[in-house]
N, C-alpha and C positions, 0 to 999 in steps of 0.2 A: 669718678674713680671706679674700678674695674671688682665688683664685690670676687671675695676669693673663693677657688672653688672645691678646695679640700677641707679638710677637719683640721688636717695642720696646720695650712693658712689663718683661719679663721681662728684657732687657739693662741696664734703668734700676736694676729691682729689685738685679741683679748689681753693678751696680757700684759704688750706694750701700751696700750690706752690705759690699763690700769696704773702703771710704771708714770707714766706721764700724770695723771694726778695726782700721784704722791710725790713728783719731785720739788712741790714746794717743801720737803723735809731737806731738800739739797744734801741729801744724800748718793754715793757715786753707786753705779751701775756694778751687780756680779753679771756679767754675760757670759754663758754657755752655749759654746757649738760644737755639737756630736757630730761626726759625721760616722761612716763605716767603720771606719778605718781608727780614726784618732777621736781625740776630746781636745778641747782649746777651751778655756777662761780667760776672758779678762776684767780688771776693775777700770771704768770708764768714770770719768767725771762729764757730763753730757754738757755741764755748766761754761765750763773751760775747753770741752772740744779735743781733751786728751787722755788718752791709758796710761793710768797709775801703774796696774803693777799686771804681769801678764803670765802663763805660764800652757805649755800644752803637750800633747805625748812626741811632738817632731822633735822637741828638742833634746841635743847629743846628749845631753845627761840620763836623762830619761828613756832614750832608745836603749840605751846600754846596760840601765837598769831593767828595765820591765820586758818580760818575755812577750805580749801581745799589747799595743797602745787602744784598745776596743773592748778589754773590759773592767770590770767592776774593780780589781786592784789598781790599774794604769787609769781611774777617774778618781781614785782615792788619794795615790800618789800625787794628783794635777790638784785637786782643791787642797792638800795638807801645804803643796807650794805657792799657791797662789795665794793661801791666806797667810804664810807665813810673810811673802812677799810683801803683800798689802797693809801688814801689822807693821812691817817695817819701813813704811812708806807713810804713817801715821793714822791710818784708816782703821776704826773702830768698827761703825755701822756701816752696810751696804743696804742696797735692794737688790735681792736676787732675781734675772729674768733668764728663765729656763728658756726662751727663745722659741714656744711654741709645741715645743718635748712634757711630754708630760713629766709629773714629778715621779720619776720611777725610776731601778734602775740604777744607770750609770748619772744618772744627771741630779742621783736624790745620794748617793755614795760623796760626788763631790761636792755639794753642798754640806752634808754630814761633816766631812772631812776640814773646810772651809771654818765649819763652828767650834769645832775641836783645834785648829789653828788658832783662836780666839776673833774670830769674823763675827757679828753678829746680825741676824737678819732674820 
């Protein structure tokens, strides 16, 4: 296998192998993708091979709401749905994987936002 050759790679690398240990808790996946532009969540059950509940700044509700999908309110907006989402999907505990981003920011806002929905992780 091809070792990675940024900080990014290699923090993404870290913290999936961590995620992968712990999923003998069979616990579903929080997954976050920043990109420029937008924020994306979703809760993944890795077990079953499907997203529970999903939520990101493309969608029409939220383009209409949120003045810019790229900052810190439009990542608070995405975890307060997506854990609402998941609460209502019967999902208690997650594992959160920041997807290689550090915890800062926009990706520590929607998590924050996520715990305050009632998510725990």
């Amino acid at each position: 296998m091809k070792r990675p050759s940024t900080s990014f790679e290699r923090r993404k690398q870290r913290v999936r192998a961590a995620l992968r240990r712990k999923t003998r808790q069979q616990h579903p996946r929080l997954s976050v993708y920043r990109s420029n532009k937008h924020i994306y969540a979703q809760v993944i059950d890795d077990t079953r091979g499907i997203t529970l509940a999903t939520a990101s700044t493309m969608e029409k509700a939220l383009r209409d709401e949120l003045k810019n999908g790229s900052d810190k309110a439009a990542a608070t907006r995405v975890g307060q749905l997506v854990g609402e989402r998941a609460v209502a999907a019967g999902l208690k505990a997650v594992m959160f994987d920041r997807g290689g981003h550090r915890y800062h920011g926009r990706v520590k806002a929607l998590a924050d936002a996520a715990r305050e929905s009632g998510l725990s992780f």
